[in-house]
Structure formats: C-alpha cells, structure tokens
C-alpha positions as CSV (number, residue, x, y, z in Angstrom):
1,X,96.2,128.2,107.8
2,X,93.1,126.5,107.1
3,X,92.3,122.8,107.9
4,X,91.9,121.0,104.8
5,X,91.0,117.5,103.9
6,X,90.9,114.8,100.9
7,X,89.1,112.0,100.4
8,X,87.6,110.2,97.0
9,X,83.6,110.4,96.8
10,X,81.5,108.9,94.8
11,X,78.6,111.3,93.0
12,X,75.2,110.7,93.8
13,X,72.4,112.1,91.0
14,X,69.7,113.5,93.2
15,X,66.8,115.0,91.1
16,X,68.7,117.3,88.8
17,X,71.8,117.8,91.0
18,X,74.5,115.2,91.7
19,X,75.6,115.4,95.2
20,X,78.6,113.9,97.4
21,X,78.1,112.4,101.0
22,X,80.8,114.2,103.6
23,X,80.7,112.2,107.1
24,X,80.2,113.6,109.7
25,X,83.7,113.4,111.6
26,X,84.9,114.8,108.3
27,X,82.5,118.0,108.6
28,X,83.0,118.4,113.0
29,X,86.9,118.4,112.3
30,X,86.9,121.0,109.6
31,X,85.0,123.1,112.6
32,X,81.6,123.5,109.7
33,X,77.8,123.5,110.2
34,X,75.1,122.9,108.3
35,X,74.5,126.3,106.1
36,X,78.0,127.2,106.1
37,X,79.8,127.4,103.2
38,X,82.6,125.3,102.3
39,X,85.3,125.9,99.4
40,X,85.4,122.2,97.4
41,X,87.7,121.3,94.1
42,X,86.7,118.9,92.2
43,X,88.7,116.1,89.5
44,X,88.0,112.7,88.5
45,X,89.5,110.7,90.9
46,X,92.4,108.2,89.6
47,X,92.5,104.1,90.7
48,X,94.8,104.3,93.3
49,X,96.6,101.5,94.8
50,X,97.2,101.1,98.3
51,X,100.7,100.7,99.2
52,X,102.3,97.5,99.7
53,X,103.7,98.9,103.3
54,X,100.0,99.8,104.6
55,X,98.5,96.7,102.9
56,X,100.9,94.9,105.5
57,X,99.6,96.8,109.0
58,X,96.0,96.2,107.4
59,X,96.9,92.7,107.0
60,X,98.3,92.6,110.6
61,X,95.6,93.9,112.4
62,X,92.6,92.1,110.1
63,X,93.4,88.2,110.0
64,X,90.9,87.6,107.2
65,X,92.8,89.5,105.0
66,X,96.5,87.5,105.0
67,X,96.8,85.8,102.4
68,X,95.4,88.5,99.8
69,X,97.0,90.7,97.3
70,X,97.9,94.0,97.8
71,X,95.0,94.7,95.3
72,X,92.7,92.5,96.9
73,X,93.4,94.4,100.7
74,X,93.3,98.1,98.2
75,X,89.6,96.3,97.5
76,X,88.6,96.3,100.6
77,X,90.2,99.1,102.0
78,X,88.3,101.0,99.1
79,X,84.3,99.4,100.1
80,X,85.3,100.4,103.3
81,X,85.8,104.0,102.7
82,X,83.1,104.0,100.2
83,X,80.7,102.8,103.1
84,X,81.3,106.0,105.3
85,X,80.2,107.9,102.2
86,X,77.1,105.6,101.4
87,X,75.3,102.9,102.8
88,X,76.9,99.3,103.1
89,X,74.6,97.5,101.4
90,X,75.4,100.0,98.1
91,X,79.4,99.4,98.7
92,X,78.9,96.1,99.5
93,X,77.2,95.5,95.9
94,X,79.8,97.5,94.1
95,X,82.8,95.4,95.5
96,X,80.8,92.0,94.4
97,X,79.8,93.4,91.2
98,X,83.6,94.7,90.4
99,X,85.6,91.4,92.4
100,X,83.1,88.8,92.9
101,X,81.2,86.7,95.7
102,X,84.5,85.5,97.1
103,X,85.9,88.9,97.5
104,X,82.6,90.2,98.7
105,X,82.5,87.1,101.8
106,X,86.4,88.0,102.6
107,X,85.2,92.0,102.7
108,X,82.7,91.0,105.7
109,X,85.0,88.5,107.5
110,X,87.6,91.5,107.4
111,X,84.7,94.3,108.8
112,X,83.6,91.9,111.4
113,X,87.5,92.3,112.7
114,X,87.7,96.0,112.3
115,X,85.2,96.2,115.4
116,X,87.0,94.0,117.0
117,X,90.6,95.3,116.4
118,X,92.8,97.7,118.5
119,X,91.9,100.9,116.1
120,X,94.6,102.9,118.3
121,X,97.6,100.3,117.5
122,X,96.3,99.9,114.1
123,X,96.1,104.2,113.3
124,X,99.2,104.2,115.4
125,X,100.8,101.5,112.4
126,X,99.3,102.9,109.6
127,X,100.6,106.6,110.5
128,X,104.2,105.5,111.2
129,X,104.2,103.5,107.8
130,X,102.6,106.5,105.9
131,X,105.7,108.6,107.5
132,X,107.9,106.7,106.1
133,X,106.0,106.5,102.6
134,X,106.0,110.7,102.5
C-alpha cells in the first residue's frame, strides 16, 4: 500500500499558477524528491473544529492556552499548522486579522511553550486521545 497523507493548505497565486507549500517532513516521509511526481486530490477544505478531547492535551502541555475555548485553542492550533505551510509573519497576520490582537499575543505566548514542551509526551497525548476519538 502506498503512504498517504492529509493536511489543509492554503493556495498561493504565483504568476499565473496557484501553488500549495508541502514541508519538507511531509515530502521525506512520503519517500519523494524533487521532480517526482506525486498523485494530489483536491476539495475546498471545510472549518474544522478541533476536538474538545485534544483541545485538553494542547491545553496541558501549553499553559498559555488554559483558560481558552476550544475554538480559541482550534485558532491556534490552525496558525500553527498554517505556519509550516507559510511563513509566520503571513499566519501570524491571518489569525489577528480573523480573532484579533488579544488572540494574536495568546498565539505567541502558546509558540514560545511549544519549544519548550516535552513534544514526545505531548504526540504521545495527542495520539492516545485521537485513538480513542477514531
């Protein structure tokens, strides 16, 4: 079987063209290079909610974020992803723009912590939560 993977993107207009960012870690796991060619399906991607049960291991392993709504930790969970696909400074705009200043300064309290935190505990929580969400 072939490895696949998802993930939400957003389109970039380049010229004439629109293209979509793929990191790096994405493209080395899938085994690709540069000039191969890659099968890709494409939809509008819907708003999607991050579940209350992973908002809570987020929550847990990034102090700045108790206190905030599951919507609120879907926020920055979403500028988060959207920086490994673009550049910080562009997610960074598009969370104040969509949630505000206060949002924005909770967004880079909470990324300051995810350098800090125990990424193994914290993939550890999140996959044992996600199991139980399947």
């Amino acid at each position: 079987m072939e490895k696949e993977i998802f993930f939400r993107a957003e389109l970039q207009k380049k010229g004439k063209n629109f293209v979509v960012k793929v990191p790096d870690n994405f493209i080395a796991g899938l085994g690709l290079n540069a000039g191969d060619i890659a099968s890709i399906t494409m939809a509008k991607a819907e708003k999607v909610k991050l579940p209350s049960a992973l908002a809570k291991v987020y929550r847990k392993h990034m102090p700045a974020l108790k206190g905030l709504s599951d919507e609120q930790v879907s926020l920055v969970v979403d500028t988060l992803n959207r920086e490994k696909v673009s550049s910080a400074k562009k997610a960074e705009a598009g969370l104040e723009k969509k949630a505000g200043k206060e949002m924005l300064s909770l967004y880079k309290k909470a990324k300051k912590q995810i350098a800090k935190a125990d990424k193994k505990s914290m993939q550890a929580d999140l996959e044992a939560e996600a199991k139980q969400l399947a």
